[in-house]
RONU-449341 format. One line per 4 residues: number of its first residue (from 1); for each residue x, y, z of C-alpha. Coordinates in pm, 1 decimal, always signed. Example, Ala and Ser with C-alpha at 12.3 -4.5 7.8 and 13.67 -1.06 7.14 Angstrom:
1	+1230.0/-450.0/+780.0 | +1367.0/-106.0/+714.0
//
This chain:
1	+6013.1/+844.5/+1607.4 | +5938.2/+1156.5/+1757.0 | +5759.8/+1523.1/+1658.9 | +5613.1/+1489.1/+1277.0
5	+5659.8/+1820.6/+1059.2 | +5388.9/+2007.2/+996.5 | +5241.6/+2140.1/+675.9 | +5351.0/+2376.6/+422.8
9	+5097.1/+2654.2/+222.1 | +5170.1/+2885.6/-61.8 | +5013.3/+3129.6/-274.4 | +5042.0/+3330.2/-575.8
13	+4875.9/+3636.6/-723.0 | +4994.6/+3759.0/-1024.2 | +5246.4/+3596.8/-1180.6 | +5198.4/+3441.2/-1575.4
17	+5330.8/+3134.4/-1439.2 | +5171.7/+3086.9/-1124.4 | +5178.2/+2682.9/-1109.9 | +5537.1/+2679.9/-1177.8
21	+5643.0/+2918.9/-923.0 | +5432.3/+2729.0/-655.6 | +5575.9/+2429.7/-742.2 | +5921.8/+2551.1/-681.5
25	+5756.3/+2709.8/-336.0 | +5644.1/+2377.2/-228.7 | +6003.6/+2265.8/-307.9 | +6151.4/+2487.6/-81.7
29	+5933.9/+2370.4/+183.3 | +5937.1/+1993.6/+145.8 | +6031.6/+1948.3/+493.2 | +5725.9/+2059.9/+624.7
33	+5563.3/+1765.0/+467.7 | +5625.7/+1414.1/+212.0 | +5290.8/+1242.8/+239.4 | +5150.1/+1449.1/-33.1
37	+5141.7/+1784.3/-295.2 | +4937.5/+1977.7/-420.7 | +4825.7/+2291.5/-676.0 | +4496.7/+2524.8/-799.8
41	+4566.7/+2724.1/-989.0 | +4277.1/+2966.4/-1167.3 | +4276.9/+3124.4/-1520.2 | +4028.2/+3347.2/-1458.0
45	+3743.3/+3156.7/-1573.1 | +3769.9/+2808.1/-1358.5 | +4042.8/+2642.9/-1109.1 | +4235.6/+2334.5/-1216.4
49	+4389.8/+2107.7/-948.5 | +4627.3/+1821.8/-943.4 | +4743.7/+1663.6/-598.2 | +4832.1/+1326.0/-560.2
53	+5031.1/+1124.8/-281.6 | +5414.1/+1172.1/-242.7 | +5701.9/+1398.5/-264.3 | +5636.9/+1731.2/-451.8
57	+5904.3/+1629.1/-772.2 | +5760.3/+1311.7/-810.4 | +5402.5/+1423.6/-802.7 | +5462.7/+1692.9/-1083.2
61	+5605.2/+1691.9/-1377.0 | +5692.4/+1921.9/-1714.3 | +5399.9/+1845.3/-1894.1 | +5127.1/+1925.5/-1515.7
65	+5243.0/+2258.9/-1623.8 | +5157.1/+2263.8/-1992.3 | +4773.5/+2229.0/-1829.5 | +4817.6/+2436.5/-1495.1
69	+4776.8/+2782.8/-1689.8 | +4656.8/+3050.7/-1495.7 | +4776.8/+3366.8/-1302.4 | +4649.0/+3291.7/-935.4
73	+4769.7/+2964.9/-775.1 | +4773.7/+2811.5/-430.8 | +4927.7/+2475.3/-320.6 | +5032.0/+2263.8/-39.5
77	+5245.2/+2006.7/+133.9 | +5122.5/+1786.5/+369.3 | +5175.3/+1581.1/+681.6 | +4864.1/+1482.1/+846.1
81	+4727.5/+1636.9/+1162.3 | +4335.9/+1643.3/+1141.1 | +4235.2/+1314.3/+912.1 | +4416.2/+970.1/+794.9
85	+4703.0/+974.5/+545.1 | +4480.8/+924.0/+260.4 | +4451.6/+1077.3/-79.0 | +4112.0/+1202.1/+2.4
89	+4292.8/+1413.7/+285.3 | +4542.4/+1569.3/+27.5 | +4504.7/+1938.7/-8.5 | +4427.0/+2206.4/-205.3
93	+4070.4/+2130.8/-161.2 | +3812.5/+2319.6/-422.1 | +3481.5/+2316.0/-405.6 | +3254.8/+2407.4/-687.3
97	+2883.2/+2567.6/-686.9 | +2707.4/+2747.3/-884.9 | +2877.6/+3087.1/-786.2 | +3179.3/+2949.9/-864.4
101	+3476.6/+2796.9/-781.5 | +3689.6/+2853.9/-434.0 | +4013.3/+2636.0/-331.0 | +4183.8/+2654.6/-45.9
105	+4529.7/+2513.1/+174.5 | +4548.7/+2478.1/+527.2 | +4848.3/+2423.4/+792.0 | +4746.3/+2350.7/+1133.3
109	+4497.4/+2234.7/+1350.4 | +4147.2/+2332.4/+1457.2 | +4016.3/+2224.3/+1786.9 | +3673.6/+2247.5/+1727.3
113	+3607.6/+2135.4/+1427.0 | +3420.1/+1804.5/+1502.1 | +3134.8/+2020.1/+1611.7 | +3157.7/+2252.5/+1331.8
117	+3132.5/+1982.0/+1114.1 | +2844.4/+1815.7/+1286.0 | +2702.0/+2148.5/+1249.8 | +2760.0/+2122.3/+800.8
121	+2609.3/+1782.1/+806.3 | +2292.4/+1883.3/+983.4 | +2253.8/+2148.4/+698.0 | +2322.8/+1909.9/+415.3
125	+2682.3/+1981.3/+344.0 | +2884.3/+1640.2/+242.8 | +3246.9/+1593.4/+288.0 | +3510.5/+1411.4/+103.3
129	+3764.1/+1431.3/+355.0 | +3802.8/+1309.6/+718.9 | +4038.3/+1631.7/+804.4 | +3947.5/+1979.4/+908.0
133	+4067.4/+2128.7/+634.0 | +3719.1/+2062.1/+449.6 | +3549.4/+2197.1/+719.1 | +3675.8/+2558.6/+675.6
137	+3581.2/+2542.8/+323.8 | +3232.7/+2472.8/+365.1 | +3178.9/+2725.7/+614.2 | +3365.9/+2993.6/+367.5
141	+3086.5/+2905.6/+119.8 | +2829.2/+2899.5/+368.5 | +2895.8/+3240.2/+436.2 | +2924.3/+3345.9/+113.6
145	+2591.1/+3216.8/+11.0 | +2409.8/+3376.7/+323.2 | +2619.6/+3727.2/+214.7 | +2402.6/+3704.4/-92.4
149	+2651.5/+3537.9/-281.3 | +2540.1/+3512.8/-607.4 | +2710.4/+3354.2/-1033.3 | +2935.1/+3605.4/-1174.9
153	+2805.2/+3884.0/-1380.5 | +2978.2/+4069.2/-1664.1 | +2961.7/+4396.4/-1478.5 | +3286.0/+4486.4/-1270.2
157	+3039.0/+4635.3/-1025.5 | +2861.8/+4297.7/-957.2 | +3228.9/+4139.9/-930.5 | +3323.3/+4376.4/-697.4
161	+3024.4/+4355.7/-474.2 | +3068.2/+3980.0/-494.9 | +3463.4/+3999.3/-390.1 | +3313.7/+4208.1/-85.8
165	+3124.0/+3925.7/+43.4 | +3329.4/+3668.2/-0.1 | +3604.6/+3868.0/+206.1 | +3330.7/+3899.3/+451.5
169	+3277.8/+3548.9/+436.7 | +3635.5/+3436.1/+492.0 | +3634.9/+3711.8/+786.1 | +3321.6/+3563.4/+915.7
173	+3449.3/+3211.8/+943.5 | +3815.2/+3302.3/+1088.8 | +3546.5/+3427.5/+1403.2 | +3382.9/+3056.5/+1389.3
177	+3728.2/+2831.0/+1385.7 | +3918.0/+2786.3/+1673.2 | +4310.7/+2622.3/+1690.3 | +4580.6/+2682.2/+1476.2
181	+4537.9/+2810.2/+1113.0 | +4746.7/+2951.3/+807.4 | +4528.4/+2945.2/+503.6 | +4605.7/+3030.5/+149.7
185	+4230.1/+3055.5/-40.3 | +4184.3/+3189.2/-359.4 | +3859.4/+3181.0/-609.2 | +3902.5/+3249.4/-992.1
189	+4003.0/+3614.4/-953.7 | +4128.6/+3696.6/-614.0 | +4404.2/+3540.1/-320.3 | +4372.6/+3563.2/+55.0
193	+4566.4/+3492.9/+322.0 | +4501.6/+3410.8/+720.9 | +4677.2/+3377.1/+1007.9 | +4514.3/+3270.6/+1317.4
197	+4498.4/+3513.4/+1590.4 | +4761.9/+3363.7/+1779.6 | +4977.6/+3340.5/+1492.4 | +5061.6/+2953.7/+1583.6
201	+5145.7/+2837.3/+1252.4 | +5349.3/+3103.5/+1007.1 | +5272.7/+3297.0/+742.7 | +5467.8/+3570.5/+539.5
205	+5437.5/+3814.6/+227.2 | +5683.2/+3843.8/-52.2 | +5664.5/+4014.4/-382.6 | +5742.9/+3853.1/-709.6
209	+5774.2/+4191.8/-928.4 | +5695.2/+4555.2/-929.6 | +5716.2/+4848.7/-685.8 | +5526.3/+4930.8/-344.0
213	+5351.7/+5241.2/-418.3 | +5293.0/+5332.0/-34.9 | +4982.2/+5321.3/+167.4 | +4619.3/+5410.1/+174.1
217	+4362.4/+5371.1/+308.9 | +3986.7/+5140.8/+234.5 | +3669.5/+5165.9/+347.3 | +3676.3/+4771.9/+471.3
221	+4082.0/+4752.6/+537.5 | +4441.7/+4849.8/+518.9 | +4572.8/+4918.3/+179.6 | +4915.6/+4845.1/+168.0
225	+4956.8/+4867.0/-211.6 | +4747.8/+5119.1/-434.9 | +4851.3/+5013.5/-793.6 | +4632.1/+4788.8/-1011.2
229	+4270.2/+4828.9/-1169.6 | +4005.3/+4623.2/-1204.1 | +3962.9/+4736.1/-1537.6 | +4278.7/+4830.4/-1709.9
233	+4560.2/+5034.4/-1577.3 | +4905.4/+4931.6/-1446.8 | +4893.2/+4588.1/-1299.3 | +4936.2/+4478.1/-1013.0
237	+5238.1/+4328.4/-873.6 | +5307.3/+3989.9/-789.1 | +5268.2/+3870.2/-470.7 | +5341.9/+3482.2/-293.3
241	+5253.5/+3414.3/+43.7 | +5452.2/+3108.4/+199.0 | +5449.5/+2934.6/+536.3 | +5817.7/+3026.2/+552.1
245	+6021.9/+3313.0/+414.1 | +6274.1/+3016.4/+217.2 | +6002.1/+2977.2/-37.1 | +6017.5/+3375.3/-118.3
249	+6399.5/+3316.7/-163.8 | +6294.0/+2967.5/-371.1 | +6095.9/+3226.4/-698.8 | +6357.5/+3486.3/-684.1
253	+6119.3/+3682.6/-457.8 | +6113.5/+3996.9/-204.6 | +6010.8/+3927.7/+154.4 | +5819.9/+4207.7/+254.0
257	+5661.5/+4091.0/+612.2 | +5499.9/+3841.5/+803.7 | +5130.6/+3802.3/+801.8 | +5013.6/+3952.8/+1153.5
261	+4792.1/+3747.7/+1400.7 | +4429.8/+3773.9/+1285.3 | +4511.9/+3929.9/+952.5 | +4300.8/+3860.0/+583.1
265	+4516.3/+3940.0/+377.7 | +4361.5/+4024.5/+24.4 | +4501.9/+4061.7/-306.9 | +4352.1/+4091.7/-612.6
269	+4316.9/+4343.0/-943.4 | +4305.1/+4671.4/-694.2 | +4573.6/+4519.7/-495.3 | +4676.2/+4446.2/-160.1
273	+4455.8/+4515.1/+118.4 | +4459.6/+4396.8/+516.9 | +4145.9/+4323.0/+743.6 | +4136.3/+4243.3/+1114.4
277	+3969.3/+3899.2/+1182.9 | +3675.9/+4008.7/+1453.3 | +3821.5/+3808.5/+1746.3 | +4075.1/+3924.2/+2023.0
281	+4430.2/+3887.7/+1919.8 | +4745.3/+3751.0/+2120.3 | +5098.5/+3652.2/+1923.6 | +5171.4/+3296.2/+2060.5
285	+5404.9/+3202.3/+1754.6 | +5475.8/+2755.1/+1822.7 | +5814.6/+2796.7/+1963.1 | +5912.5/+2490.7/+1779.0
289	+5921.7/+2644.7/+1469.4 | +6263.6/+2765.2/+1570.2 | +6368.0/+2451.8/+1736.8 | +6326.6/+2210.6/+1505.0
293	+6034.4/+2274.4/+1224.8 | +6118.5/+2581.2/+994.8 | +6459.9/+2586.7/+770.2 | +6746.5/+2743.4/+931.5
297	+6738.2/+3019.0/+592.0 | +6383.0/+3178.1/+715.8 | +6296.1/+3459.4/+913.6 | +5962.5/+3422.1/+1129.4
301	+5829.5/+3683.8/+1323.7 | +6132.8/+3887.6/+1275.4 | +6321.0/+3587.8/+1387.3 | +6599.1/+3465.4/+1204.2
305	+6566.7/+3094.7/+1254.5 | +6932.5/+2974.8/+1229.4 | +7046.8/+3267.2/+1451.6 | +6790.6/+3132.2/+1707.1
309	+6926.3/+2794.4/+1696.6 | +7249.2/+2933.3/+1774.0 | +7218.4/+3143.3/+2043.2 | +6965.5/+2832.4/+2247.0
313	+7302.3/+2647.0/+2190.3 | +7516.2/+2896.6/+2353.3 | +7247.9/+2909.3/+2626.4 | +7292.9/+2588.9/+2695.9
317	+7646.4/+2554.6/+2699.6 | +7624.0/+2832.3/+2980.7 | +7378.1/+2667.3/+3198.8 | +7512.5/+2331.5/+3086.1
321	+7889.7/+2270.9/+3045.0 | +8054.7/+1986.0/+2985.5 | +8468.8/+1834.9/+3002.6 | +8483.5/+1726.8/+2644.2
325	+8675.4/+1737.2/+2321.5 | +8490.6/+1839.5/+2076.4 | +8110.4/+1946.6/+1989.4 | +7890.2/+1802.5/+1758.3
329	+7541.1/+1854.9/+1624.0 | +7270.8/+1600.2/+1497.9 | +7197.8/+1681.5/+1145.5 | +6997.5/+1906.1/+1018.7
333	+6813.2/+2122.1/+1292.0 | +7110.3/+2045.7/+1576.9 | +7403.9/+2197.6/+1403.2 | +7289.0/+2574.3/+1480.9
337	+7309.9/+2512.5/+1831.9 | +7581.8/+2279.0/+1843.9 | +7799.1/+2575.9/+1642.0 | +7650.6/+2824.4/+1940.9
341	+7755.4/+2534.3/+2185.6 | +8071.5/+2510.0/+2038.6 | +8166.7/+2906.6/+2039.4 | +8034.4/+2975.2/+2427.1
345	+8206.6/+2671.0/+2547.5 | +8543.3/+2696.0/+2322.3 | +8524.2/+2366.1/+2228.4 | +8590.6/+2255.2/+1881.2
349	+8334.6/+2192.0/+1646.3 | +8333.5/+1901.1/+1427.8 | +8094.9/+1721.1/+1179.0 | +8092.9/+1424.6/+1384.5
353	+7775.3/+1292.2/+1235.0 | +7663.3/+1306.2/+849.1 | +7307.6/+1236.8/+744.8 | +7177.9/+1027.1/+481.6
357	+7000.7/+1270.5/+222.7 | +6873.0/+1023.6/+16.8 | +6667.0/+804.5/+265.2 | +6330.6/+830.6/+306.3
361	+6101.1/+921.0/+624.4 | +6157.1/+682.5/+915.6 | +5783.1/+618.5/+961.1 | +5741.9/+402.5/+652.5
365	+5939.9/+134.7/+812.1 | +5636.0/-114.0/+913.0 | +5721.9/-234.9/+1283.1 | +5821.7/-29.6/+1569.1
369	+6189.0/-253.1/+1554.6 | +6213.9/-121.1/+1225.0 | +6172.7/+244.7/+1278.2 | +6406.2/+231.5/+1541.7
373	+6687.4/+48.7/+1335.4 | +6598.4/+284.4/+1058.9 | +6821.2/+565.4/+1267.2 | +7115.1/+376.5/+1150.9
377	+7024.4/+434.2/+771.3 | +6969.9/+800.7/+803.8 | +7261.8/+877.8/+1081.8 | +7637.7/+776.7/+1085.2
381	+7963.8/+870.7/+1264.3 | +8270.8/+1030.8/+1105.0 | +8540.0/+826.5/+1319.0 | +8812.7/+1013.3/+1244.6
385	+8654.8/+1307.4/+1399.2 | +8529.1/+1095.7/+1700.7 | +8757.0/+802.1/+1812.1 | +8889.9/+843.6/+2118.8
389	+8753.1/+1150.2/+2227.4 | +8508.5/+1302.5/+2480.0 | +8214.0/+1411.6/+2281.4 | +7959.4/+1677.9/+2310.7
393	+7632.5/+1611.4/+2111.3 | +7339.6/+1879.4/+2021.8 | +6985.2/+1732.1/+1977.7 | +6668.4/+1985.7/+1923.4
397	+6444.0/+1735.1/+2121.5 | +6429.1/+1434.5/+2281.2 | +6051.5/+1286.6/+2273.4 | +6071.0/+922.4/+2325.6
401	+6420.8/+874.8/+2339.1 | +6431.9/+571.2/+2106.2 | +6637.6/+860.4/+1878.4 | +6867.2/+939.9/+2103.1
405	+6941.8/+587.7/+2252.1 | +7058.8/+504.9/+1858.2 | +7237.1/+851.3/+1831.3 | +7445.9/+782.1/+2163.1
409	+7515.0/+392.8/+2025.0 | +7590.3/+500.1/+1672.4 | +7851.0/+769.8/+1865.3 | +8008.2/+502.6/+2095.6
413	+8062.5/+252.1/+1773.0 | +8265.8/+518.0/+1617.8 | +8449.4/+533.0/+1925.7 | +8374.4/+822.1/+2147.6
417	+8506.3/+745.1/+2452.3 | +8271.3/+967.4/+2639.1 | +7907.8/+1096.2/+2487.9 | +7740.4/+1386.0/+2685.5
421	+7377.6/+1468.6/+2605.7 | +7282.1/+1819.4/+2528.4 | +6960.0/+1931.8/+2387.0 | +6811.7/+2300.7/+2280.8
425	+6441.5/+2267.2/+2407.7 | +6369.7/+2158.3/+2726.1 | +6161.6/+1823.2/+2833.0 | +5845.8/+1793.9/+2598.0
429	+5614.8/+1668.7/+2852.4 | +5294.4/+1717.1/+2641.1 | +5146.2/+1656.5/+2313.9 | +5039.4/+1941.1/+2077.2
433	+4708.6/+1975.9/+2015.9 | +4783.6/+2275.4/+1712.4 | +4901.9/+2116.6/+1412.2 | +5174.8/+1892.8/+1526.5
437	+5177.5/+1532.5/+1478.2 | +5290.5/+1443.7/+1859.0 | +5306.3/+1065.7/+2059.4 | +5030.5/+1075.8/+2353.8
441	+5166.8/+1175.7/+2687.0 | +5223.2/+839.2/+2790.6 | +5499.5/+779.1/+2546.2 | +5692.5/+1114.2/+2591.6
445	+5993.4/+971.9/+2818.5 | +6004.3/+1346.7/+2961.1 | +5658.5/+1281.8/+3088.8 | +5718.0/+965.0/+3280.6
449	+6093.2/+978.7/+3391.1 | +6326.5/+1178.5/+3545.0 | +6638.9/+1326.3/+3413.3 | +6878.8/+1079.6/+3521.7
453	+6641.6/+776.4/+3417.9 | +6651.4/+971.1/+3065.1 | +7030.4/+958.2/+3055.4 | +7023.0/+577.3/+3135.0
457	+6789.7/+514.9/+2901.9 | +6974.5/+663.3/+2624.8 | +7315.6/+539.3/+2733.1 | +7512.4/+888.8/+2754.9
461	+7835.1/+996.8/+3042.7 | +7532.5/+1333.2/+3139.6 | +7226.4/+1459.7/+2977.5 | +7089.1/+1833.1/+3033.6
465	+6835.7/+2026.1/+2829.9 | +6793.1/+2413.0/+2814.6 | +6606.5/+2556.8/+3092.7 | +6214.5/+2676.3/+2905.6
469	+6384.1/+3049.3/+3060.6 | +6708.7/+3054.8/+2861.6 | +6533.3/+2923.0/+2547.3 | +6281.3/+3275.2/+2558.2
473	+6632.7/+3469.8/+2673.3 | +6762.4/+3317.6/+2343.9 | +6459.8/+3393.7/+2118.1 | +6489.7/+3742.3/+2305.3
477	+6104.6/+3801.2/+2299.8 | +5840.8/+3672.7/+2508.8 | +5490.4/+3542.6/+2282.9 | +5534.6/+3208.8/+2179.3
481	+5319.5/+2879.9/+2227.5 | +5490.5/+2642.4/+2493.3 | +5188.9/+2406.4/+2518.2 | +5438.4/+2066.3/+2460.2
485	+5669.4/+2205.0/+2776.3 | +5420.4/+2336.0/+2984.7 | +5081.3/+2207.5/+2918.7 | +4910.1/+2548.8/+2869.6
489	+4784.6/+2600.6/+2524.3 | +4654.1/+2971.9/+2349.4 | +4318.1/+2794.3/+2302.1
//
């Protein structure tokens, strides 16, 4: 029907119940994808997984836990991007040799990882995926194994040296991929986290228990946190990382910042520590994470997602007014900017529109027809707040209109007498080529008409969308990816 969600990652270091607590993560961000779950989690001597197809509640249950023992866990949600909407494509993916174990979860996109790929074959490396995912994880243990990687050894010094180059190895391959990545990777013993270095897809730091003991400084990186030993001592906290700062709030946890653009972020028994990846680094955050993909209850960037939504809808009522009754917003990513509408305009806002909670994604539906129809399942009108009245309503997007044409329909039945269009992005003329699951240019309606074709199409009194320059006043930083409204992408 329109822009796919993306993927969700999260991982934790530390905790005695890692598998749980990632499970309750991946909860948190179910919205970032159904089609399948996923967690690894290591005890310090191997990594278990279990993923399967589906919603993350119905692919676990009590007893996954009873067997998912281990203090260092990553996991993931997925929608696909890279690779068909197969099992095989379901992430964590681990990959086992004879130095050991690493897994690893990936949201986003790389660009170039046909040829990288290509590359793997030609050097004997098999795949049991079609995504890009996989790719990544061969390269990590490529590295690895040309950094002298070599099986564990009962002397912390040896499993020391051997953390060192597989940090090296994970630093060496963020230089090789190219596109969009947030990666949660872990091996038996230790947890890392990337961000590209455009920091397209997000990534942020919370801890689960404990006390930041300042700074210092490594001889490869950043230390943020000094406490922990390798061998004995005071532990270490507890750390998550999550695509979205919700999940933190989901185990109880304390945000404490957002991975930066090109950061490796390592924890293990001596702590936290940051590395810069060895490419140059520009902040290009996907601007629709405010608009429409992240929860309205995280912070990205420093961003407070709801409050953006909510100052792009008083944006718009400024640039965009409208004689009406009343304001509504379409449920769930609407309402933030249709309350902002609302208070710049002085309209009254009402519900107006309630949303089916219980239905599932409109894509399963098997025909075209069907997925269209399905918008009256998952949308209906509250009359009483509607009949007879001229109504504003607040969309995030409109990408082939098929939505909106239902939306404006489902609004007249419940007897608007006037519907005016407004929406908080403006026309998404492209497709993304960085981890969102787009239609090709061709069937974006903002590509091939113009705005008053649009509003026929749809059947609304006006249509107007936020100018691309109030949405960046709104945000009220520049540094974002606007590839779907402009055409240019970071890479």
């Amino acid at each position: 029907m329109g822009f796919r969600d993306e993927c969700g990652v999260a991982g934790i270091y530390g905790a005695e119940n890692a598998s749980p607590l990632c499970y309750f993560a991946l909860t948190a961000l179910q919205h970032r994808g159904q089609e399948s779950a996923g967690i690894a989690v290591s005890s310090g001597e191997k990594i278990i997984l279990k993923k399967a197809a589906g919603l993350v509640g119905d692919v676990f249950t009590a007893s996954d836990f009873e067997k998912l023992k281990g203090s260092i866990a990553v996991a993931h949600v997925r929608y696909a991007t890279a690779g068909g909407r197969t099992i095989e494509n379901a992430q964590p993916f681990v990959n086992s040799f004879k130095m050991g174990s690493i897994a690893l979860a990936h949201n986003g996109q790389l660009v170039n990882h046909g040829e990288l790929r290509a590359m793997l074959e030609d050097q004997g490396y098999t795949f049991s995926s079609s995504g890009d995912s996989e790719v990544i994880l061969k390269l990590i243990v490529r590295k690895f194994i040309e950094n002298g990687g070599k099986p564990g050894s009962a002397s912390e010094t040896d499993r020391r040296e051997m953390r060192s180059r597989f940090i090296q190895a994970v630093i060496q391959t963020v230089s090789m991929i190219k596109g969009s990545f947030a990666l949660c990777i872990m091996t038996e013993d230790i947890l890392i986290g990337v961000r590209d270095p455009n920091g397209i897809r997000p990534l942020c730091l919370g801890r689960l228990g404990g006390k930041l003991e300042g700074q210092r400084s490594s001889g490869e990186g950043e230390a943020e946190n000094a406490a922990g030993a390798c061998s004995g001592g005071e532990a270490s906290p507890a750390y998550i990382l999550a695509s979205e700062s919700c999940a933190i709030d989901a185990v109880n946890g304390e945000f404490v910042r957002d991975i930066k653009s090109g950061e490796v972020v390592v924890i293990d028994c001596d702590g936290l520590r940051s590395y810069a990846a060895e490419v140059p680094v520009k902040k290009q955050t996907c601007i629709f994470e405010y608009v429409y993909f992240a929860r309205p209850d995280s912070v990205i960037d420093r961003i407070p997602v709801q409050e953006a939504r909510y100052r792009m809808g008083q944006a718009l009522a400024m640039e965009s007014p409208a004689d009406a009754d009343c304001v509504v917003g379409v449920p769930d990513s609407g309402i933030g900017a249709a309350m902002g509408y609302a208070r710049a305009s002085g309209l009254p806002y009402v519900t107006g529109i309630i949303k089916n909670k219980y239905i599932g994604r409109t894509f399963i539906a098997p025909t075209q027809k069907e997925r269209e129809n399905m918008v009256f399942v998952k949308l209906n009108a509250i009359k009483s707040d509607l009949n007879g009245k001229r109504v504003v309503v607040i969309d995030d997007s409109i990408v082939r209109g098929t939505t909106s044409r239902r939306l404006v329909q489902i609004l007249r039945r419940a007897g608007a007498k006037e519907v005016h269009f407004r929406v908080s992005s403006p026309p998404v003329k492209f497709p993304c080529h960085l981890g969102i699951d787009t239609p090709s240019k061709n069937e974006l309606i903002s590509s091939t008409h113009e705005l008053e074709e649009i509003r026929v199409e749809i059947g609304a009194d006006s249509l107007a969308f936020i100018s691309l320059e109030g949405m960046r006043k709104a945000l009220g930083e520049s540094g974002f990816c606007e590839g779907c409204f402009t055409g240019g992408y970071p890479v």
